[in-house]
N, C-alpha and C positions, 0 to 999 in steps of 0.2 A: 404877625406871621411866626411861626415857629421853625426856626433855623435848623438844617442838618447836621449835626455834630462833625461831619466830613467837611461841609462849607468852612469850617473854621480851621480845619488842617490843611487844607487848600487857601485859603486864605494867607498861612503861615507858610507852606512853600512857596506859595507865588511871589510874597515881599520877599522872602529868602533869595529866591531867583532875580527878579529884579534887581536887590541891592549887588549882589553878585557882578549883574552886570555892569551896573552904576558904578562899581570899584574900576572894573575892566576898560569902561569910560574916561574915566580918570585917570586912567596909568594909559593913558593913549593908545590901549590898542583898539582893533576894530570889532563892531557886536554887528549880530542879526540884532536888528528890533521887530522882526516879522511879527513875533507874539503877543507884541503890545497895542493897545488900544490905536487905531487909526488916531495923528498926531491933529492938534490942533490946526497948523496952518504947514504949506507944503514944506517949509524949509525950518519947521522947528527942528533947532537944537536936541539932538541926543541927548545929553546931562539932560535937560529942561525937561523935557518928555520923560524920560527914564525920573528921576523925581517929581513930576507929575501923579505920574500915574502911583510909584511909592506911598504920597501922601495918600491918591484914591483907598489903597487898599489898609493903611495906616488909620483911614479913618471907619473901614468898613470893619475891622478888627475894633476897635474902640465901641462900636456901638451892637456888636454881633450880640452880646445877652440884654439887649434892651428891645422894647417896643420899634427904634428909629429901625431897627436893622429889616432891610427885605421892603422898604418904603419908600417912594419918591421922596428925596429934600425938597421937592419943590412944589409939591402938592396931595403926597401921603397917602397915593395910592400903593396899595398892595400890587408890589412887581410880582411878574410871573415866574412860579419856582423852578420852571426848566430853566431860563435862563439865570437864575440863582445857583443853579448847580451849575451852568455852564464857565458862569463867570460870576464866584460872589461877591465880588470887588465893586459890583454894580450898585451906583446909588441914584439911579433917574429911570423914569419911566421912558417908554419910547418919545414919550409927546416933548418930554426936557431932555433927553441925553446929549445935545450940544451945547448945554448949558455949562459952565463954568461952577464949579461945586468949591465956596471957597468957606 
């Protein structure tokens, strides 16, 4: 799939924003996490989540000029480009995206 040059600056505010907040975590004050991926289980930890999802996009940054980027990890369908533009941090089709991307 061929990646939108915007995906990748979006990809770079988004970590930017996130670590932002992960700092804001850490020095105890209090964040919205409204923005971020719905959390794994109902009472996951802020930090945890908040680096969670950092890695997610740490790693969709890593593979964004390769073949992997725009692809399920878990079975290499070609995701859908609207929702690549909505959120390029995405690495799982609808059929995997509860899946654990480690």
């Amino acid at each position: 799939m061929l990646a939108e040059p915007a995906w990748k600056s979006a990809l770079l505010q988004k970590g930017q924003d996130v670590a932002e907040l992960l700092d804001a975590v850490l020095s105890g004050k209090d964040v919205d996490l409204g923005s971020l991926p719905v959390p794994f289980g109902p009472d996951q930890d802020p930090e945890l989540r908040l680096r969670s999802f950092l890695e997610q996009i740490d790693r969709a940054i890593q593979v964004f000029d390769t073949d992997a980027y725009g692809r399920c990890q878990f079975c290499g369908v070609d995701l859908d480009r609207h929702a690549l533009q909505q959120q390029p941090w995405l690495a799982a089709c609808p059929v995997h995206a509860g899946r654990w991307i480690s």
